[in-house]
C-alpha positions in Angstrom: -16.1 -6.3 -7.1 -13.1 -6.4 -4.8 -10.5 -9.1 -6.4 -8.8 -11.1 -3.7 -5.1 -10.0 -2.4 -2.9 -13.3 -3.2 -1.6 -13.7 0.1 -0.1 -17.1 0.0 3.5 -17.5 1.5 5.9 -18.4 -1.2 9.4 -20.3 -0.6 11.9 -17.9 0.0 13.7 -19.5 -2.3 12.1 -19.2 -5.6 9.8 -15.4 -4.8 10.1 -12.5 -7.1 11.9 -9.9 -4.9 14.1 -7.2 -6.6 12.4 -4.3 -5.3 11.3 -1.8 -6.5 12.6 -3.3 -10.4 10.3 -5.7 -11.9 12.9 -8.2 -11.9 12.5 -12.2 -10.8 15.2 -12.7 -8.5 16.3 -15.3 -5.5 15.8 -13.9 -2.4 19.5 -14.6 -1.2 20.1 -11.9 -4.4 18.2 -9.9 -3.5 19.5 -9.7 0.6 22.6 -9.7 -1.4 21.9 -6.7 -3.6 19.3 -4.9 -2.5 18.1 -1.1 -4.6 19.1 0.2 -1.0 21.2 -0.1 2.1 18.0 -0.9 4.6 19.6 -4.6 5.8 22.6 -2.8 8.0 20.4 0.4 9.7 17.4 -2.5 10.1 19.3 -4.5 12.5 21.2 -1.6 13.8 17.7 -0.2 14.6 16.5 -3.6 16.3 19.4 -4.4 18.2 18.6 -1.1 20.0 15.0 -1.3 20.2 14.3 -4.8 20.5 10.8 -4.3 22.5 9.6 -2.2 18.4 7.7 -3.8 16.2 9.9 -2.9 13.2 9.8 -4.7 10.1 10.6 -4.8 6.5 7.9 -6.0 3.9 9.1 -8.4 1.4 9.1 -6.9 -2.2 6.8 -9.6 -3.5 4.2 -8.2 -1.2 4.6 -4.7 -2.3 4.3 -6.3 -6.0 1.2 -8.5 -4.8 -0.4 -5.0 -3.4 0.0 -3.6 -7.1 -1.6 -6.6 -8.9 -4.4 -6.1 -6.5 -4.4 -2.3 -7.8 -4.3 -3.7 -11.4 -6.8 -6.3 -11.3 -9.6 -4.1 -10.2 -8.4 -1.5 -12.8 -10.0 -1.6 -16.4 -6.7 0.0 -17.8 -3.6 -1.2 -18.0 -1.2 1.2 -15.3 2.1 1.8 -15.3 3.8 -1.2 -12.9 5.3 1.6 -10.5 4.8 0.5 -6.8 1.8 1.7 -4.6 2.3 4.3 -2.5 3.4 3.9 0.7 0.0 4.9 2.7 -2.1 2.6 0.3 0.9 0.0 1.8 -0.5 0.8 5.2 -4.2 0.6 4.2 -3.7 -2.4 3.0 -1.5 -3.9 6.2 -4.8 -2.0 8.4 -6.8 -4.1 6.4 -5.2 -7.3 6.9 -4.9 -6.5 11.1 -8.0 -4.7 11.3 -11.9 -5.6 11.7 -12.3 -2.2 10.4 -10.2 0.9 9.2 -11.0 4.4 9.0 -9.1 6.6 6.7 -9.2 10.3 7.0 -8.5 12.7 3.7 -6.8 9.8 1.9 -9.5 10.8 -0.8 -9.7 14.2 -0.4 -12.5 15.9 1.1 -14.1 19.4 -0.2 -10.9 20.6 2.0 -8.6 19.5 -0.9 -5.4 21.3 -0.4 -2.0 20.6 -2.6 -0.5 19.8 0.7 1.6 16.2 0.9 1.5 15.2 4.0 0.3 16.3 7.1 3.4 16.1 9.0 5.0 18.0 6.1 4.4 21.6 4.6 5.3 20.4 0.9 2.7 21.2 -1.2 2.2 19.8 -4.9 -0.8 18.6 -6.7 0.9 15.2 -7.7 0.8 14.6 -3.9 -2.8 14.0 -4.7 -3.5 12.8 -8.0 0.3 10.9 -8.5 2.9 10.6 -10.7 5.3 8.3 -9.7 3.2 5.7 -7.5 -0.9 5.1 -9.1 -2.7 6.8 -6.5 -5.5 7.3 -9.1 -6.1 4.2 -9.0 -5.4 3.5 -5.7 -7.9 6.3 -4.7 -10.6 4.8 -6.9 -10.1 1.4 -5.4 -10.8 2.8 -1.6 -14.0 4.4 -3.2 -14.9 1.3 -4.4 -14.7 -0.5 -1.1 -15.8 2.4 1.1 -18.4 1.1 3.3 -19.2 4.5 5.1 -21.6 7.4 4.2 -21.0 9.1 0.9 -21.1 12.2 2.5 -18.6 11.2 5.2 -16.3 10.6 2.4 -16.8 14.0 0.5 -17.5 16.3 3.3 -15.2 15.0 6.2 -12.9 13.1 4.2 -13.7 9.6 6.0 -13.4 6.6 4.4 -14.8 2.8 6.5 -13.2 0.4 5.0 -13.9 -3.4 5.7 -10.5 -5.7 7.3 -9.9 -8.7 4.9 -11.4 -11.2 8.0 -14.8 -9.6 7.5 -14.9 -9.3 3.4 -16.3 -12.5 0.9 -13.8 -12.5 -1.7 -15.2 -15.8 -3.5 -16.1 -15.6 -7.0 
């Protein structure tokens, strides 16, 4: 059973948001002190294209998106963040009636290749190291609504968006 993705909107004032440490922080701190320099090239980038959606996600999401990970997750994991394309399933998800994923669980093409945009090649690209994509893998099994087959021949996974999904329990 899918657990529900908190997505209440929290004071500014009081959310945890030190990304990516686990720390509990102001937000003002963390604007102040960010890991990295994204503030500056962010409105550099959006003073020149105004008409782009462009926009940063605020830490506690990104932590929100790992309890989700970890709630539907017997073990205890590691409290790295989620990779960046379960990120983007996830926003899909929260736009989308439906999403369709293609070789995020890979197919009986499995390669060591990254990215598709990319020729890197490593297997952690696949199974993770740094970010849980184990478990974030499982998870998208879990909630794949299409064919089986789909999934292992094509590399298609149907996903559900969060408007059309019963989360009570």
């Amino acid at each position: 059973m899918l657990r529900k993705l908190n997505t209440t909107v929290e004071s500014q004032n009081s959310t945890p948001c030190c990304f990516p440490s686990l720390c509990l922080c102001l937000f003002a701190q963390w604007y102040a002190a960010p890991d990295f320099n994204l503030f500056d090239p962010y409105v550099k980038h959006r003073k020149l294209h105004p008409e782009q959606p462009f926009y940063i996600l605020h830490p506690s999401y990104i932590w929100q998106v790992w309890d989700l990970v970890q709630s539907n997750t017997e073990v205890n994991i590691q409290p790295h963040p989620t990779s960046s394309g379960f990120l983007g399933i996830i926003l899909m998800m929260a736009l989308c009636e439906q999403v369709h994923l293609y070789e995020y669980i890979p197919s009986m093409r499995q390669t060591s290749l990254c990215h598709y945009f990319e020729k890197l090649r490593h297997i952690a690209c696949t199974l993770g190291s740094y970010h849980p994509l184990v478990f974030e893998k499982s998870l998208i099994q879990l909630i794949n609504t299409g064919l089986e087959s789909d999934l292992r021949i094509k590399g298609r996974a149907t996903l559900p968006g969060f408007s059309t999904v019963n989360c009570d329990f």
